[in-house]
N, C-alpha and C positions, 0 to 999 in steps of 0.2 A: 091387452098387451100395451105397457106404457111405452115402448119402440116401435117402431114400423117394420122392421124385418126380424126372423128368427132363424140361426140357424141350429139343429142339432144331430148332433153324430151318434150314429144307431148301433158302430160296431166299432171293433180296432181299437187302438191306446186311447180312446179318447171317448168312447163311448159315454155315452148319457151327456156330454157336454153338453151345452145348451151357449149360446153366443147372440145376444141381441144387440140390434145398432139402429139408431135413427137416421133416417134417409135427409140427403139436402134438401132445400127448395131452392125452385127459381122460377120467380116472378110467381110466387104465391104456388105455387105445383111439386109435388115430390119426385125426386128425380127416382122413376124408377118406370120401367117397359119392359113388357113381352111380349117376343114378338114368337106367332107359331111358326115354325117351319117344317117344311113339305119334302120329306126327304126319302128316298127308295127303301125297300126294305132290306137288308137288315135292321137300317141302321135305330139307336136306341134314342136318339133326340129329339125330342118332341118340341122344342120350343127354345129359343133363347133369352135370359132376362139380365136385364141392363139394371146397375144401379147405381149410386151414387150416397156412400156414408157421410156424416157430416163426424168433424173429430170435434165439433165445440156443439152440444147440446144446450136446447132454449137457449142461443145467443146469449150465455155464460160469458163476459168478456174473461179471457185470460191470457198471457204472455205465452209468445209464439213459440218459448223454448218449452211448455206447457203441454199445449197443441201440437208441438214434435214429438215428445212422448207419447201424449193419445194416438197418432198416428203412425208409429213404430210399433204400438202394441198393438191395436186393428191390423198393421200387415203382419207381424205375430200372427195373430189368433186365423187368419186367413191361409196364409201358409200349414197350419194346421190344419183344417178345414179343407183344402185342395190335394193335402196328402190321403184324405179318407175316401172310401170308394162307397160307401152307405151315408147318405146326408142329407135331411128334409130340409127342406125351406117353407117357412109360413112370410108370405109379405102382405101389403096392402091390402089384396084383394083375400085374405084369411084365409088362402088355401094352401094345402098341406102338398107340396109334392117332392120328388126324389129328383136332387140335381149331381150336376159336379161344377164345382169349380175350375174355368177355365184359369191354369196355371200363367198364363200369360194376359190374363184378363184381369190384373188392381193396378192400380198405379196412384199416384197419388198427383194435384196438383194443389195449386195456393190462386185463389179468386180474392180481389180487391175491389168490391161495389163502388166505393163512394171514399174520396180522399178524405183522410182524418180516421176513415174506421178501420176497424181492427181487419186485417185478412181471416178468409176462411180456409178451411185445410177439410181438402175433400179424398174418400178414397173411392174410384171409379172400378166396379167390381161387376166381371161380367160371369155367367155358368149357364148351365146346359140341365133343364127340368128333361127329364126322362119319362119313357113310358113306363106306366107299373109293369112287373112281371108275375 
């Protein structure tokens, strides 16, 4: 996998989609966490995963009105993605499991390292890995 996250939708208008994105780094690390959580039964959530898309892949320098596009169309394809109720995720650790996108969980910010370089355009995307059924 030449991206670090996969997403793909298993049912509904969009089925077979497949949506791959490279995660940021900071300070040499890919922004991306899960954390388990411990929660009564019914409930279907088994874990939370935190991530962090980059919209400029291998430090590509290009013009910010560029990287607004790439970033308009990641929350595209995400909004897509959070409308579906069947959705794997493969990330870092190359495991396959069944999330949802938390609909109130992307947003987007702009990170400035170092004056003179280009900004970066990140989309911070949170979801809900599920237990199988």
């Amino acid at each position: 996998m030449t991206q670090d996250v996969e997403f793909t939708v298993n049912a509904g208008d969009s089925k077979g989609k497949v949506y791959r994105y490279t995660l940021a780094s900071h300070q040499g690390t890919k922004m991306w966490e899960v954390t388990p959580l411990f929660k009564p039964a019914p409930s279907m959530i088994k874990e939370k995963i935190s991530m962090v898309i980059a919209a400029r892949e291998n430090n590509i320098s290009r013009t910010g009105a560029t990287d607004l596009e790439t970033i308009g169309k990641i929350i595209e394809e995400f909004s897509i993605i959070a409308g579906e109720t069947d959705v794997t995720l493969k990330g870092l650790d190359y495991n396959e499991r069944p999330i949802l996108i938390d609909q109130d969980g992307f947003s987007v910010r702009v990170t400035t390292n170092e004056l003179g370089k280009d900004s970066e355009y990140h989309v911070t995307v949170a979801c809900w890995g599920l237990y199988e059924v």
